[in-house]
C-alpha positions as CSV (number, residue, x, y, z in Angstrom):
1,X,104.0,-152.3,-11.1
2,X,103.6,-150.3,-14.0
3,X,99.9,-148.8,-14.5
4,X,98.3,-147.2,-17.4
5,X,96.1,-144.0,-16.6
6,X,93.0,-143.9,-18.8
7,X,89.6,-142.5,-18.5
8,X,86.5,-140.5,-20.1
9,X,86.2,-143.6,-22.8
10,X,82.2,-142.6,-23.6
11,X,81.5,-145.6,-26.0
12,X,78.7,-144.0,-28.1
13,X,79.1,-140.7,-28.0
14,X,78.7,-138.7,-30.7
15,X,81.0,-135.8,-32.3
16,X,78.3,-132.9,-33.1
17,X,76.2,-135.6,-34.4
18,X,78.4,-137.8,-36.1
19,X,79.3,-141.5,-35.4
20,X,82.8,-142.2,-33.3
21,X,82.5,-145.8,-32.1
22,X,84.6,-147.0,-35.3
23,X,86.9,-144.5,-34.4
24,X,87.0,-145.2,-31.0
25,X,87.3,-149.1,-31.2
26,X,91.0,-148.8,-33.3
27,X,92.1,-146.4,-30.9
28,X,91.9,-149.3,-27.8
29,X,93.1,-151.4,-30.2
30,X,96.8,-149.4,-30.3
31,X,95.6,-149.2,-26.6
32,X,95.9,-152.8,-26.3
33,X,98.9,-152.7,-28.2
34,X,100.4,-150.0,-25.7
35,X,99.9,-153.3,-23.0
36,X,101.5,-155.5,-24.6
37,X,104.5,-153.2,-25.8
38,X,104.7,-151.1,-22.8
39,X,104.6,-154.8,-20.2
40,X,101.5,-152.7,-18.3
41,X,100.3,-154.3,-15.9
42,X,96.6,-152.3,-14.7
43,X,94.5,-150.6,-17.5
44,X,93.0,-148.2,-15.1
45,X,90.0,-146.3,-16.3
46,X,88.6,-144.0,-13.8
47,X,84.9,-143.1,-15.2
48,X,82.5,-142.1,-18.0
49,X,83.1,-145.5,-19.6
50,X,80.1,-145.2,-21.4
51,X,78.5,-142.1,-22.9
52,X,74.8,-143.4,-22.3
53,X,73.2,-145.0,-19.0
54,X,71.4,-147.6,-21.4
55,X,74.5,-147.9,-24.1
56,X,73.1,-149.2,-27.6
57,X,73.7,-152.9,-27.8
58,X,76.7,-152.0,-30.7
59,X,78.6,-149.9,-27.8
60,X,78.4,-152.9,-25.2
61,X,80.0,-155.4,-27.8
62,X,82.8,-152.4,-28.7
63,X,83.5,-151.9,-24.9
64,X,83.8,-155.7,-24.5
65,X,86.0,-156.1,-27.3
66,X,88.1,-153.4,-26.1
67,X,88.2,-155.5,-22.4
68,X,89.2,-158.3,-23.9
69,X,92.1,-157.1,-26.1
70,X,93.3,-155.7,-23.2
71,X,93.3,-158.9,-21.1
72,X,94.9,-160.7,-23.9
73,X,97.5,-158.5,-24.0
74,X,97.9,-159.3,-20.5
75,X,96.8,-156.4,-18.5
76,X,93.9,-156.7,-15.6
77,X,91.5,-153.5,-16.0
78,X,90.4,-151.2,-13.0
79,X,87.2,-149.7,-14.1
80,X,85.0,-147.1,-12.4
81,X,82.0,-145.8,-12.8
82,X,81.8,-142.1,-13.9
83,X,77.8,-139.5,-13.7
84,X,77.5,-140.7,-17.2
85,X,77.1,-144.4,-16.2
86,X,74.6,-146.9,-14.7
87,X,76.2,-147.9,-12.0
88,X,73.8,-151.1,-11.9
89,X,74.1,-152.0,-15.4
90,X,77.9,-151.0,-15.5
91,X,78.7,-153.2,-12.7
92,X,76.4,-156.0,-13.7
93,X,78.4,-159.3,-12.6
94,X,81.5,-157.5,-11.4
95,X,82.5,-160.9,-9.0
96,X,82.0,-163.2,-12.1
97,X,84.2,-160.4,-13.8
98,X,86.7,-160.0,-11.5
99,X,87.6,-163.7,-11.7
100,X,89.0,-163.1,-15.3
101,X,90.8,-159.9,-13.9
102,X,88.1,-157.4,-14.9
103,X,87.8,-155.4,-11.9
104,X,84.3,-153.3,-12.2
105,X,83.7,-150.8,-9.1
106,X,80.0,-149.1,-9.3
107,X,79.0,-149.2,-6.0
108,X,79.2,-145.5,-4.1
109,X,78.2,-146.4,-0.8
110,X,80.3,-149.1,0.1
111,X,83.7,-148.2,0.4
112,X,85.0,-151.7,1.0
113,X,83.9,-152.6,-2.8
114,X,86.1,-150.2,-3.7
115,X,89.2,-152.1,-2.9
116,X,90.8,-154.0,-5.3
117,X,94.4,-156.0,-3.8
118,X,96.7,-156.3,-6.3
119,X,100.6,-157.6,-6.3
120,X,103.7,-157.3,-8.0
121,X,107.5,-158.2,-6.3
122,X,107.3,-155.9,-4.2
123,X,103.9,-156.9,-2.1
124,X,100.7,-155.3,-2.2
125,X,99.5,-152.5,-3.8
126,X,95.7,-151.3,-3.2
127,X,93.7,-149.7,-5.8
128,X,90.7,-147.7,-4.6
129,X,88.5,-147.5,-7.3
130,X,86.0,-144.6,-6.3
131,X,82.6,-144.7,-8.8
132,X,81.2,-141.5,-9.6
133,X,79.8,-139.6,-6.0
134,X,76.3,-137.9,-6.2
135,X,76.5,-135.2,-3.5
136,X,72.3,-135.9,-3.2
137,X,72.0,-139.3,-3.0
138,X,75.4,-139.4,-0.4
139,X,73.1,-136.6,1.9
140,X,70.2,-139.1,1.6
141,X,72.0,-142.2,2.0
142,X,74.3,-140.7,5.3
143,X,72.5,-137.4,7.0
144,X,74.8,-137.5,9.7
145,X,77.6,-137.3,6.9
146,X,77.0,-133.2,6.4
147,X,77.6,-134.2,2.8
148,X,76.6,-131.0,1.0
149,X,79.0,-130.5,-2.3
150,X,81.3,-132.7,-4.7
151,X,84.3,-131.7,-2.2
152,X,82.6,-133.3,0.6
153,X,81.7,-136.3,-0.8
154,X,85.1,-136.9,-2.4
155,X,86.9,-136.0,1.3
156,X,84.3,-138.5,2.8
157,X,85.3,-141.5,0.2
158,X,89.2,-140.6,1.1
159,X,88.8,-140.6,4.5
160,X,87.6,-144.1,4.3
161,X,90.1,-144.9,2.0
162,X,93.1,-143.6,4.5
163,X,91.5,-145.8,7.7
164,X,92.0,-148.7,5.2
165,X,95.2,-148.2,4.5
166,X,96.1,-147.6,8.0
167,X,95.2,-151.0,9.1
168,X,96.5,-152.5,5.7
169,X,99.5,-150.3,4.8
170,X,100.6,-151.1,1.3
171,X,101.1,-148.8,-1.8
172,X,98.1,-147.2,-2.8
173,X,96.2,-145.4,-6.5
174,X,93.2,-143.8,-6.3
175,X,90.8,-143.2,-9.4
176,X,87.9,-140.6,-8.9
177,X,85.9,-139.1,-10.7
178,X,85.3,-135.2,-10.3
179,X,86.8,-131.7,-10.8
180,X,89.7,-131.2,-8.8
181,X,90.7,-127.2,-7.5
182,X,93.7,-126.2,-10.4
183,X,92.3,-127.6,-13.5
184,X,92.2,-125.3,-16.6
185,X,88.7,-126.1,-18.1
186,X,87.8,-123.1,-19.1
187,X,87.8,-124.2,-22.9
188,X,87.7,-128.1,-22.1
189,X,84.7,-130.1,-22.9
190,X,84.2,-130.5,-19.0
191,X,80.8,-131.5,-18.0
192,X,78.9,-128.8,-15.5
193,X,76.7,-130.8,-13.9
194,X,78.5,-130.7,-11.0
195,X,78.8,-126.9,-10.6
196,X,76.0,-125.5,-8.5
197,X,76.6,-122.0,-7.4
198,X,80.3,-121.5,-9.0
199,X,82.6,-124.2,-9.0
200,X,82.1,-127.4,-7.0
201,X,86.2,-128.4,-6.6
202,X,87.8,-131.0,-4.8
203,X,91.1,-129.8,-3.4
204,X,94.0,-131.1,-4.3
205,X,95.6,-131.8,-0.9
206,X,92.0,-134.3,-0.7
207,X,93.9,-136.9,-2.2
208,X,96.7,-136.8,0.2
209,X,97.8,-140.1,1.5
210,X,98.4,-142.6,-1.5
211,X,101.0,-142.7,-3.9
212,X,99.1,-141.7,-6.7
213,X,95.2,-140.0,-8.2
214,X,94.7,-141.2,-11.3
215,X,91.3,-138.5,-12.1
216,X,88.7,-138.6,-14.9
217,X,85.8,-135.9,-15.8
218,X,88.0,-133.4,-17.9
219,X,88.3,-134.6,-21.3
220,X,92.0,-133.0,-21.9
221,X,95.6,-133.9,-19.6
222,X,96.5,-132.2,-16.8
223,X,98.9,-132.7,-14.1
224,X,97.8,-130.9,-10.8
225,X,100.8,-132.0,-9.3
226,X,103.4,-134.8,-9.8
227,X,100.8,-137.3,-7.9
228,X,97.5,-135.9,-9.2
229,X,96.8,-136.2,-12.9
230,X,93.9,-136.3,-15.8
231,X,94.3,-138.1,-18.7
232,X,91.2,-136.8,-20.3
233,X,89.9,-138.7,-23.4
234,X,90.8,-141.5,-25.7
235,X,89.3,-139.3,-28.5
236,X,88.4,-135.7,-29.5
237,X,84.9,-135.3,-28.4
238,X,84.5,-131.4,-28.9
239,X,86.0,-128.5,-30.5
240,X,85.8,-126.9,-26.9
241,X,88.9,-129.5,-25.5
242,X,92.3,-128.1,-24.6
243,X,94.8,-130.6,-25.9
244,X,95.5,-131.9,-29.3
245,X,97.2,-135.1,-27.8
246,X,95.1,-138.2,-26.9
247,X,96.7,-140.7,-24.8
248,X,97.3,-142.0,-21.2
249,X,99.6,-141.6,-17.9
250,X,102.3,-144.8,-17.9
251,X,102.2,-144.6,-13.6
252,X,105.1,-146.9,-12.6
253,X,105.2,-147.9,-8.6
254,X,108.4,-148.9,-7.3
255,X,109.4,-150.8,-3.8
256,X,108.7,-147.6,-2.3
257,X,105.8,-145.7,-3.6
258,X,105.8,-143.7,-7.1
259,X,108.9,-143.5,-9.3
260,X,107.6,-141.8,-12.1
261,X,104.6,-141.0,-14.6
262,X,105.2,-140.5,-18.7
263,X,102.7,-139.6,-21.0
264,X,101.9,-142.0,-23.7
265,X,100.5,-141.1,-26.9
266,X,97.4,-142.6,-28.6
267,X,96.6,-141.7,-32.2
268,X,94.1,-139.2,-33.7
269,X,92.2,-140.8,-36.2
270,X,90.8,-137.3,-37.2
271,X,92.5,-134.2,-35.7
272,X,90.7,-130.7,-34.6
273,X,90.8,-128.0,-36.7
274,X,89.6,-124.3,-36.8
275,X,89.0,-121.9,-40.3
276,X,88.5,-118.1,-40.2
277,X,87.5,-116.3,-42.4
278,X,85.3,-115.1,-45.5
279,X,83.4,-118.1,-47.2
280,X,84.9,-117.9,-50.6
281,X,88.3,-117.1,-49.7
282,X,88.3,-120.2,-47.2
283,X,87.4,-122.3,-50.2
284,X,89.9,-121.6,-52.2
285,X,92.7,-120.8,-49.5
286,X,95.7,-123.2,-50.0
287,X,96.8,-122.3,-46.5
288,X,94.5,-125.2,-45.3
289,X,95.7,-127.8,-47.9
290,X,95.8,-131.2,-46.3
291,X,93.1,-130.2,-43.7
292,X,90.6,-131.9,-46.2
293,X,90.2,-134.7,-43.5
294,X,90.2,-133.1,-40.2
295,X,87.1,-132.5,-38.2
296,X,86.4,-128.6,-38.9
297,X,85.3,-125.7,-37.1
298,X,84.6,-122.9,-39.4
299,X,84.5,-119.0,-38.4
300,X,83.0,-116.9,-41.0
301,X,83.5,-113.2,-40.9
302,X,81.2,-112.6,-44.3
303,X,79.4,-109.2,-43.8
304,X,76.4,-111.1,-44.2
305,X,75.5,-114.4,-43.2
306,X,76.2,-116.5,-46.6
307,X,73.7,-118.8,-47.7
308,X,73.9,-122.8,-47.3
309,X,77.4,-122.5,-45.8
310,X,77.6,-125.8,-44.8
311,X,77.0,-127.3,-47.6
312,X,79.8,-125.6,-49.3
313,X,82.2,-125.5,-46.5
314,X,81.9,-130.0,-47.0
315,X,82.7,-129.7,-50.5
316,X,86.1,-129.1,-49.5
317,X,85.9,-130.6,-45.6
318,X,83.4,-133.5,-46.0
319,X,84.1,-133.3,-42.2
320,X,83.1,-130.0,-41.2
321,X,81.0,-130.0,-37.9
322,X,80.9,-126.8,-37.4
323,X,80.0,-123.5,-38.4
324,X,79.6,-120.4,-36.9
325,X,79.1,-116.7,-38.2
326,X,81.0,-114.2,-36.6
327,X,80.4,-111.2,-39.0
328,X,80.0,-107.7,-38.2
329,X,76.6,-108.1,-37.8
330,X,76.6,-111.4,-36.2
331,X,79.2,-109.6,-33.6
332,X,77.3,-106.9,-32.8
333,X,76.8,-106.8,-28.6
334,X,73.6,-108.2,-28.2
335,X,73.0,-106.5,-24.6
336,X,69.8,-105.3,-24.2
337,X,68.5,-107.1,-26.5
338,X,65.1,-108.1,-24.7
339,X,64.5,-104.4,-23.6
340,X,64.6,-103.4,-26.8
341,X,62.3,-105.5,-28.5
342,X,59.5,-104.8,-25.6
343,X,59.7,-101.4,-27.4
344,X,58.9,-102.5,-30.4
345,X,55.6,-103.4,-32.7
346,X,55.6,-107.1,-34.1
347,X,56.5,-105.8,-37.3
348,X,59.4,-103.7,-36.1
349,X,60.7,-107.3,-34.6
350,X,60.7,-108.5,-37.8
351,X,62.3,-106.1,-40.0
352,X,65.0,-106.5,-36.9
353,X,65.3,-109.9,-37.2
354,X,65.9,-109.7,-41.1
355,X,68.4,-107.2,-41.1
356,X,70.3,-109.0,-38.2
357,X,70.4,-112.4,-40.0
358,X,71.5,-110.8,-44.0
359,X,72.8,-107.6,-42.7
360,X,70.0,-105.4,-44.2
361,X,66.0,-104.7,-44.4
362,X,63.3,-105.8,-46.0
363,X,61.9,-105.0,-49.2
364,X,58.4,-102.9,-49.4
365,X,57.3,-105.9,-50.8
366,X,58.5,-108.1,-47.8
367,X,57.3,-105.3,-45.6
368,X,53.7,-105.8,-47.0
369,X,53.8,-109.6,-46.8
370,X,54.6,-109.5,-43.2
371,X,52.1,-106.7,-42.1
372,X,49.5,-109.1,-44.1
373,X,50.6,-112.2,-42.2
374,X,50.7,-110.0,-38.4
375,X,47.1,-108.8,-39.7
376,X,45.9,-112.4,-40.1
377,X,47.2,-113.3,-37.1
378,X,45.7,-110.9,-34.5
379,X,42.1,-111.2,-36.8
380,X,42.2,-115.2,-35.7
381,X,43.7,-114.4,-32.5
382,X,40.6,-111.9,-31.6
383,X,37.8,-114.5,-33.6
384,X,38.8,-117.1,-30.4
């Protein structure tokens, strides 16, 4: 059986504001394509298949366009739900679904639902298609659990899914959705809702028993070990993720368990990139010729903060998303910070504020405007 690793889709969301659903519909289309070329036989996709919990009307029709290439291709799809989801609009008439081989798994507390049998020449092969766990509402649901962190929950749904598979032996994948102990996130868009009081891992060695973990939540690859992998995104949803590749995990399951995983590429419609350096010089630098159409993070390292940087910066990168000033002012350590203002008069703020935003003071002009506006201030604040 040969499985493709997906996950982290988030139909409708944005990229710092701008629209990625076009985007994001031709990549499932070489997706799709992938099926069909490839001979895949499951389109997994473990979580975060939506960006929204009430997705736009638009993003339900791309999503089910995207489901139905892929079954025409001639794939079935394994489909979980991830924290971004609604689990009950999600998994809205999963039976009817499953019938055209659509196999939709939202339901946290029932691990039986998240069984779905599959078959290839060499007999069965289980998928366990674990929805999103919510440490909470598992503690509320099961007090006798002792369910009390992401790790616990996740080591409760595998425990359930190993007494399955001990009275059903067959070949078994797993798909959850969490942040599992050896990930490098540290500059991948990985969501921290889940971190209370450092980080809220799953171990590795959770997902022992089955032939493979096919994990979503991180939005870049990783392989944690040969069985235990992300895929991360279909596209580029920060400046903040690790890998420039987009793509999936081909998973192929031989007579006797995993014989191998292979990373398949998807394209980039619109690669990352990152400028440094003084406004002007960035303008006119042909270093970055033929980054015209990436999506662009600019550094500047003006002395002062130059004025409607934006602007110019999408003269040459109509796509620039992002800018920030990293000058020797703007650099400056900003510790103690508070204390020091509680030292100062309102007007002393001020003149602070103005020399740390264009690198020097005010006027004596400016100076008199703002002690007249501080004195209008206070005379209205002691007239209430």
């Amino acid at each position: 059986m040969r499985l493709l690793h997906t996950s982290d889709w988030h139909v409708g969301r944005t990229f710092h504001g701008a629209d990625t659903v076009d985007a994001l519909r031709s990549v499932l289309e070489e997706l799709a394509a992938i099926v069909r070329r490839e001979r895949i036989d499951v389109v997994l996709v473990a979580g975060d298949v939506y960006d929204s919990a009430m997705p736009a009307g638009r993003h339900v029709e791309a999503l089910t366009r995207a489901l139905q290439s892929i079954r025409d291709a001639g794939a079935q799809v394994v489909l979980s739900s991830g924290n971004h989801d609604s689990p009950a609009r999600l998994g809205a008439n999963a039976g009817f679904a499953r019938a055209g081989g659509l196999h939709l798994s939202t339901t946290a507390l029932d691990p039986d639902s998240w069984r779905i049998e599959l078959d290839d020449e060499h007999g069965p092969v289980q998928v366990f298609a674990v929805p999103y766990l919510e440490p909470v509402v598992l503690r509320a649901a099961l007090p006798e659990s002792g369910i009390r962190t992401q790790a616990d929950a996740m080591r409760w749904a595998m425990d359930a899914i190993r007494a399955d598979l001990a009275a059903r032996p067959a070949r078994a994948v797993v798909l959850a959705h969490c942040f599992a102990a050896g990930v490098a996130a540290d500059d991948d868009d990985a969501p921290r809702e889940i971190r209370a009081g450092g980080l809220d891992v799953v171990p590795i060695a959770t997902f022992d028993g089955v032939d493979y973990a096919a994990l979503g939540h991180i939005h870049s690859r990783q392989a944690l070990a040969e069985a235990v992998r992300y895929s991360g995104a279909p596209l580029h949803y920060s400046f903040r993720e690790r890998s420039p590749e987009r793509g999936g995990w081909l998973v192929e399951l031989g007579a006797d368990g995993l014989d191998g995983v292979s990373w398949i590429s998807l394209p980039v419609p619109r690669p990352l990139t990152q400028v440094r350096g003084e406004l002007d010089a960035l303008l006119a630098d042909p270093a970055h010729d033929g980054t015209e159409d990436h999506w662009v993070r600019a550094v500047l390292t003006d002395a002062a903060m130059p004025l409607d940087a934006m602007r110019r910066l999408q003269q040459r990168w109509p796509h620039c998303a992002q800018v920030e000033w990293a000058g020797a002012v703007g650099g400056a350590d900003a510790a103690g910070v508070r204390e020091r203002l509680q030292r100062r008069s309102d007007a002393e703020v001020v003149e602070g504020f103005l020399e740390h935003v264009r690198g020097e003071g005010p006027s004596d002009a400016e100076r008199a405007l703002v002690a007249d506006g501080l004195a209008r201030v206070a005379a209205a604040e002691a007239a209430r």
